[in-house]
C-alpha positions as CSV (number, residue, x, y, z in Angstrom):
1,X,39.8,68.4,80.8
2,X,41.6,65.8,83.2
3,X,41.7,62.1,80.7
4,X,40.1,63.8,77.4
5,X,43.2,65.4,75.9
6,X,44.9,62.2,76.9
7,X,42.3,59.9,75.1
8,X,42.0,62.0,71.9
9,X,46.5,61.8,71.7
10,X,45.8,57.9,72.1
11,X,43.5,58.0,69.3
12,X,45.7,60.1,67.2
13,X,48.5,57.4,68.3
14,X,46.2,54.6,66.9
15,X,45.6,56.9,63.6
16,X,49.4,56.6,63.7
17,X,49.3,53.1,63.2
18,X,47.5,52.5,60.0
19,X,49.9,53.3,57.3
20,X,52.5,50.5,58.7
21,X,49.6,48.4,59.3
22,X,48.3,48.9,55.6
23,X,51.7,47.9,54.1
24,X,51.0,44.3,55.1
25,X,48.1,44.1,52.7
26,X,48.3,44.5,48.8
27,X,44.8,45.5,48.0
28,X,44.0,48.7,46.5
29,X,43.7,51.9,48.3
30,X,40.4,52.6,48.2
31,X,39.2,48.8,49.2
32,X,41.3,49.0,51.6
33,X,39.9,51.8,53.6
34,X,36.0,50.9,52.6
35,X,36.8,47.4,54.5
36,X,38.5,49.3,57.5
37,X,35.2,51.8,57.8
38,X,32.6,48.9,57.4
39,X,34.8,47.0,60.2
40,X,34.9,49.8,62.4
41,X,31.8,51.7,62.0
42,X,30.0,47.9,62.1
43,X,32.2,47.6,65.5
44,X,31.5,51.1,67.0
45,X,27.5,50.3,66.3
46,X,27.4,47.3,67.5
47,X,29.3,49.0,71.2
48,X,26.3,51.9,71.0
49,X,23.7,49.2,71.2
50,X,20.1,50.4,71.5
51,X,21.7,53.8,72.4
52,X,22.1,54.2,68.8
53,X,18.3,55.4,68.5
54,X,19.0,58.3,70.6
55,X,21.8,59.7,67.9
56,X,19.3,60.1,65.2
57,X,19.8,63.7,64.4
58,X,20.3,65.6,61.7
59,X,23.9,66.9,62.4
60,X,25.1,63.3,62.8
61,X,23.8,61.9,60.0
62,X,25.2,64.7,58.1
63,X,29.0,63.7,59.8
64,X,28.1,59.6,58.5
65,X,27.9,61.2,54.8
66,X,31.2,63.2,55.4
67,X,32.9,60.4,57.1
68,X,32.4,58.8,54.2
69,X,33.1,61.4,51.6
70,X,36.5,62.0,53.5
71,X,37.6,58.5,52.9
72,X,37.4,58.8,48.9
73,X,38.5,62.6,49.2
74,X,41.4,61.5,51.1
75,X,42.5,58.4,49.0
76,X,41.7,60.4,45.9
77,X,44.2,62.9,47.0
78,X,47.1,61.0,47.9
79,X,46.3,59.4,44.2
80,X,47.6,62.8,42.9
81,X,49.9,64.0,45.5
82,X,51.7,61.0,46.8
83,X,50.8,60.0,50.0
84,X,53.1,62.6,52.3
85,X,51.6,65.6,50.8
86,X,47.9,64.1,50.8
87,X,48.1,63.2,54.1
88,X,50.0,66.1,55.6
89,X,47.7,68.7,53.4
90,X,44.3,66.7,54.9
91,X,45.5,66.3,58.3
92,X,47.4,69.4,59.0
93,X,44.4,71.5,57.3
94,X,41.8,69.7,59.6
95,X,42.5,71.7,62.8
96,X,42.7,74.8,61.1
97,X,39.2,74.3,59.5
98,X,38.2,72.6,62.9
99,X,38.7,75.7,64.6
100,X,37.0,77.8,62.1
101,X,33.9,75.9,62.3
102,X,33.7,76.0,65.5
103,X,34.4,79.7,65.8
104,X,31.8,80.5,63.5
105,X,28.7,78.0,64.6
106,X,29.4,77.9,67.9
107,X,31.2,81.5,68.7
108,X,34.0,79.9,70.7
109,X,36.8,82.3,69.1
110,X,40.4,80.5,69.4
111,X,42.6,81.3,71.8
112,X,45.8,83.0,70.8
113,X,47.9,79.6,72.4
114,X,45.7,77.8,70.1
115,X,46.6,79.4,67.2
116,X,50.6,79.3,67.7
117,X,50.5,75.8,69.1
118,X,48.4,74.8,65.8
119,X,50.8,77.0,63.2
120,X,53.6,75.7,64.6
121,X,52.6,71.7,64.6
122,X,51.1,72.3,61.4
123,X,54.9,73.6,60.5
124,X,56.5,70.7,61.9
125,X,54.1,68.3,60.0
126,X,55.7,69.7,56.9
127,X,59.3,69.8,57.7
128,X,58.6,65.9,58.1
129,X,57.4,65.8,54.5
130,X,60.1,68.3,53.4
131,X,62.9,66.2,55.0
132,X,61.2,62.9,53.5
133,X,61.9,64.2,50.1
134,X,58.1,64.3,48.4
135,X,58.0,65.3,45.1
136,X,54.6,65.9,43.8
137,X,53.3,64.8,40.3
138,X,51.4,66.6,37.4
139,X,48.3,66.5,39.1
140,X,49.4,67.7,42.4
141,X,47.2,71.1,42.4
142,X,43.7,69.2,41.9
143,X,45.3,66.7,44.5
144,X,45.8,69.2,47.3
145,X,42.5,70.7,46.2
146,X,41.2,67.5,47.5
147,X,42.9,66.8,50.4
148,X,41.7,70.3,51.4
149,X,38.2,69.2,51.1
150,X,39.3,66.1,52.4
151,X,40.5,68.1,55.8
152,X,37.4,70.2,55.5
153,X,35.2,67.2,56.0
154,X,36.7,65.8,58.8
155,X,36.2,68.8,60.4
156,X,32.8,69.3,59.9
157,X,32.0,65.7,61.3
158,X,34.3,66.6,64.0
159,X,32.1,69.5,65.1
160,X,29.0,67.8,64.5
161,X,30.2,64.5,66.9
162,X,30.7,67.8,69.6
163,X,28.4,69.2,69.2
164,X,25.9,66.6,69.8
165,X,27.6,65.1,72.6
166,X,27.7,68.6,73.6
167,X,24.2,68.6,73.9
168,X,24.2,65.0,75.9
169,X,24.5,62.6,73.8
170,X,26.1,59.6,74.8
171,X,29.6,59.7,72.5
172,X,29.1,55.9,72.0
173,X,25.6,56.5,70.2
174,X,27.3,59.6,68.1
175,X,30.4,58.2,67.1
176,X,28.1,54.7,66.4
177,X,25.4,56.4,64.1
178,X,27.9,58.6,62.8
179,X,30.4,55.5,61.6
180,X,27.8,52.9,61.4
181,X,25.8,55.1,58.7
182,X,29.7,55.6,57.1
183,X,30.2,52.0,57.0
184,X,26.1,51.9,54.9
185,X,27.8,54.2,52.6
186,X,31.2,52.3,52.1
187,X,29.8,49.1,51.9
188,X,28.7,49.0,48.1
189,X,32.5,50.7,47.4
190,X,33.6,47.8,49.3
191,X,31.8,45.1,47.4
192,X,32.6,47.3,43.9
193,X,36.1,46.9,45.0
194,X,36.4,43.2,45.2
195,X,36.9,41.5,48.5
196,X,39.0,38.3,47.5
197,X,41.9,39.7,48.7
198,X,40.7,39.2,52.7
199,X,41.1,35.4,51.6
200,X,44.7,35.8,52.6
201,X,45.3,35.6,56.0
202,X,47.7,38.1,56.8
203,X,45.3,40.5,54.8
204,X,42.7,39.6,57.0
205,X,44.7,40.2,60.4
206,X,46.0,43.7,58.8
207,X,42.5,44.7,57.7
208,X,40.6,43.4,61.6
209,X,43.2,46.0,63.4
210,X,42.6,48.9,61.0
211,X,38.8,48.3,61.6
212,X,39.0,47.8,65.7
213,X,41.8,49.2,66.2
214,X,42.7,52.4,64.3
215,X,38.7,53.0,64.0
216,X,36.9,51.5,66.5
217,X,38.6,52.2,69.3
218,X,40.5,55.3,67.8
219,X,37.2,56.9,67.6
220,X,35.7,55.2,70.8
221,X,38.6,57.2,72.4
222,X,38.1,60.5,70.2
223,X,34.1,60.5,71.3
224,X,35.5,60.3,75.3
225,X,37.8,63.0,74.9
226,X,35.4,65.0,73.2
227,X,33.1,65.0,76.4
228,X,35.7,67.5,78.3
229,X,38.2,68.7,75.4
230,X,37.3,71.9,73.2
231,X,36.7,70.4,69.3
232,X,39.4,72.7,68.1
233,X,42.4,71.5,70.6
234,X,40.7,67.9,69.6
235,X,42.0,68.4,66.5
236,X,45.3,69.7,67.0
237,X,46.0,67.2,69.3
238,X,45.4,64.4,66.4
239,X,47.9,65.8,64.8
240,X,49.9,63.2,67.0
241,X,48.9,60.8,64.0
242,X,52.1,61.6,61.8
243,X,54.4,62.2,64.1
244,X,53.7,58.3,65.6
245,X,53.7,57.5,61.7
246,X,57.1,58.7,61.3
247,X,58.6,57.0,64.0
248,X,57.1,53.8,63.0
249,X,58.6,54.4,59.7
250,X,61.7,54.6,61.6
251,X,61.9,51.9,64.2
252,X,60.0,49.4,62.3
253,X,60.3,50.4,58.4
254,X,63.6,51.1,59.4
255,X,63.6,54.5,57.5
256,X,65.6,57.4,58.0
257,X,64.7,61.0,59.0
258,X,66.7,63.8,58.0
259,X,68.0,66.7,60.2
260,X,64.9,68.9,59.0
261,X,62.5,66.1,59.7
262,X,63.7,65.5,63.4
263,X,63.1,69.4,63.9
264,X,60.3,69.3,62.9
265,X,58.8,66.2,64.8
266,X,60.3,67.8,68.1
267,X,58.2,71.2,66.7
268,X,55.7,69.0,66.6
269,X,55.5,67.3,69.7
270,X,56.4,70.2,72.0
271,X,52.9,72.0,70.0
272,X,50.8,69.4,71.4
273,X,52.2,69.5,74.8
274,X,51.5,73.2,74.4
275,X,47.7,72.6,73.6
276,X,47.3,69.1,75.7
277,X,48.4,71.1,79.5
278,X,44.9,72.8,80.3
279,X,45.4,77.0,80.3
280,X,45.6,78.5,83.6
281,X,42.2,80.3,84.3
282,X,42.4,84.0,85.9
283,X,42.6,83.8,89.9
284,X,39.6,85.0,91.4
285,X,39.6,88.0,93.8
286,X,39.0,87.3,97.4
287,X,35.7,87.9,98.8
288,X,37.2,90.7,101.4
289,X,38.6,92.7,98.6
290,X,34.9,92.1,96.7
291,X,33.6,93.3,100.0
292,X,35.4,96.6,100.4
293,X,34.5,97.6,97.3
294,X,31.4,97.6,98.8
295,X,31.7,99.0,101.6
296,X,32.0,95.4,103.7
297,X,35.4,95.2,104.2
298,X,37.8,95.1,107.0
299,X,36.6,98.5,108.4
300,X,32.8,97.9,108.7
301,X,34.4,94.0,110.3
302,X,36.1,95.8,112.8
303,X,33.1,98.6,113.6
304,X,30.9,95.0,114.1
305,X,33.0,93.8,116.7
306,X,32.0,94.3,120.3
């Protein structure tokens, strides 16, 4: 687990990114991110090359659909919500389902570390939107409902990229196939949407990064770390996404955080240090000990000896 929690926290920083990145266009919401996932899954296709054959499996082509479904999910949600508790509902659910999932398709049962480090960033993602003020609208039940399913899906394509590159698939070829069929499904959103907007140029430069930046390479990243690092700390460890929102809100938006909101972005960043530094595993016993046990140890040495 040397580089891969590291390249999954870079991803999560690129997530990070998008909502500032976003502000600088004035398309709607929904054409917004079909554009960004036909950019990026055209991109991360285009990097698999004729590996992309070799990702043909059920289970990925499964994660393309919910790729896409989590887009509309997620936009749908913040539609309802607002856009602090639709995004802190999806993303702070994700792990928690991610970890499920994994616990009951693959049997690997979460470790008690884990499960604090999670609670407690999943705490800290709220005390942001707490200390940001949200209030949520009429239709913020069927909104969190949403962006519940919305974190749902994400983990399920989460554990379905593992899985097969789990099984040796290259991640380029998953995460390829898996955002390459997305961008398929997006596409005739996209063109529903309108795309006159990318006339303008600064739309156009906004709309290129959130499609090689905060996808492409996000997810290029993601599929590396997922080689060494366990889908469910995967997850937690994106949760590095609002915490680098946050502070761009800050430093560049030039918002400010209230008392409630800096506790809980330190909760938050001390929970993925927690689940970033690998867990020590149990020492071995040395082989002399092993041996007396059976009956080869420093006694039957010494009776050898001449």
């Amino acid at each position: 687990m040397r580089n891969g929690p590291l390249a999954v926290v870079g991803a999560g920083v690129l997530w990070g990114t998008a909502g500032t990145a976003g502000l600088l266009v004035s398309a709607d919401s929904v054409a917004l991110a079909a554009a960004r996932l036909v950019i990026g899954g055209a991109a991360l296709a285009l990097l698999a090359g004729a590996e992309l054959k070799s990702a043909v499996k059920p289970g990925v082509l499964l994660g393309a659909v919910a790729v896409a479904a989590y887009q509309l999910c997620f936009f749908a949600a913040v539609s309802r919500t607002g856009v602090a508790i639709g995004t802190v509902v999806a993303i702070g659910s994700g792990p928690v389902f991610t970890g499920l999932l994994s616990w009951l398709l693959h049997g690997r049962r979460p470790t008690k570390r884990w499960s604090t480090a999670t609670a407690a960033a999943i705490c800290g993602c709220a005390a942001l939107i707490v200390g940001g003020g949200a209030e949520a609208g009429a239709q913020v039940v069927p909104g969190i409902a949403l962006a519940l399913l919305g974190g749902l899906l994400y983990a399920f394509y989460a554990v379905m990229a593992a899985q097969a590159i789990g099984r040796g698939g290259g991640s380029n070829a998953v995460m390829g196939m898996m955002f390459g069929g997305a961008a398929l499904i997006m596409t005739p959103v996209l063109a529903l949407s309108g795309i006159g907007w990318l006339a303008e140029p600064r739309a156009l430069l906004a709309v290129l990064y959130l499609g090689l930046g905060t996808t492409a390479l996000s997810y290029f990243l993601y599929g590396r770390g997922l080689r060494t690092t366990p889908v469910a700390t995967a997850a937690t460890l994106s949760l590095a996404e609002p915490a680098v929102a946050a502070l761009l809100g800050v430093v560049v938006l030039g918002e400010r955080l209230a008392p409630v909101s800096i506790a809980g972005l330190v909760l938050l960043g001390l929970s993925l240090v927690a689940v970033a530094v690998p867990e020590r595993k149990p020492e071995r016993r040395p082989e002399r000990e092993h041996g007396a046990e059976r009956g080869h140890g420093p006694e039957r040495e010494l009776e050898s000896q001449p």
